[in-house]
C-alpha positions in Angstrom: 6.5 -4.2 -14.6 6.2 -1.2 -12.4 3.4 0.3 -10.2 2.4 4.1 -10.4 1.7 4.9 -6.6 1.2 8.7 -7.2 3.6 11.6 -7.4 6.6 10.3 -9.0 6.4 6.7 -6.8 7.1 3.5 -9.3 7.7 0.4 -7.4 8.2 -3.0 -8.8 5.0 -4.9 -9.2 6.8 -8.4 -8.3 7.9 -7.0 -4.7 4.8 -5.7 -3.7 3.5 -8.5 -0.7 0.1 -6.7 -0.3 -2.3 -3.5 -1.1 -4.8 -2.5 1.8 -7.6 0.3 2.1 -6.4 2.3 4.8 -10.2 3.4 5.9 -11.0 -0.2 6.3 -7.5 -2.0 8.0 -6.5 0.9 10.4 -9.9 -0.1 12.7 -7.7 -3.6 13.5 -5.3 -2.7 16.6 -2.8 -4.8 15.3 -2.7 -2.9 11.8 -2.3 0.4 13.9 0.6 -1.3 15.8 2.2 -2.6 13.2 2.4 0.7 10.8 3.3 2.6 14.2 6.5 0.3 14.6 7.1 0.5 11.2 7.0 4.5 11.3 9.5 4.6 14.6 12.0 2.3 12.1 11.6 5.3 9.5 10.0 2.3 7.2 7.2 4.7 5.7 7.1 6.2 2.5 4.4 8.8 2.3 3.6 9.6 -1.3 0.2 11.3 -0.6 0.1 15.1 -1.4 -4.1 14.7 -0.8 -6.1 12.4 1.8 -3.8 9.3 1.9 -6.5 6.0 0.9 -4.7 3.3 0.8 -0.9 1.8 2.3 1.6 -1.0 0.1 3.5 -3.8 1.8 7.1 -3.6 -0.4 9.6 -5.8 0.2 12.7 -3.8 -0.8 15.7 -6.4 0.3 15.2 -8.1 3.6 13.4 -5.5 4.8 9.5 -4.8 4.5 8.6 -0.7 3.8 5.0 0.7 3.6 4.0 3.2 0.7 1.4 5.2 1.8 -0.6 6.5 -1.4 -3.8 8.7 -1.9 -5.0 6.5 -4.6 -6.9 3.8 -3.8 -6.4 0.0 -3.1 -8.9 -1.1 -5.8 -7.7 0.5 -8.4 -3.8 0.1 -7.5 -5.3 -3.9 -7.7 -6.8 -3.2 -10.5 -3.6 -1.4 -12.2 -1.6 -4.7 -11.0 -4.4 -7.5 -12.5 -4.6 -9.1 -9.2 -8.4 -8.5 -9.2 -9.4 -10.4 -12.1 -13.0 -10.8 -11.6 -15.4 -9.0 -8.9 -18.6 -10.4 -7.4 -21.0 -9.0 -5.7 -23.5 -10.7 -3.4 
């Protein structure tokens, strides 16, 4: 099964290692490190034409590439069943 990311961006739901808001994960310093390195290595796919929301962990090979997406991380976890039930407190 595929993954619609936006634009024309399919990726293979089996590969994908995680989906993360990026409003929420870029306030971490280690996050902000991690997708800097990962833009130097030319490991960023930007498939946002609007405000990006949300950035995918791929593992394409042996090698680790972030999708950046304008559609956001609940309902790209929602479109790949991992959130099967919500609770709120």
């Amino acid at each position: 099964m595929f993954l619609h990311l936006g634009q024309d961006a399919l990726i293979k739901k089996n590969e994908i290692i995680g989906i993360f808001d990026l409003d929420n994960t870029t306030v971490s310093r280690q996050t902000r490190l991690f997708l800097a390195a990962k833009e130097k290595e030319g490991k960023i796919i930007n498939v946002a034409t609007d405000l990006p929301k949300s950035f995918i962990l791929y593992r394409k090979g042996d090698d680790v590439v972030v999708y950046i997406s304008q559609i956001s991380a609940q309902t790209l976890l929602k479109r790949c069943s991992f959130l099967r039930k919500i609770s709120y407190l």
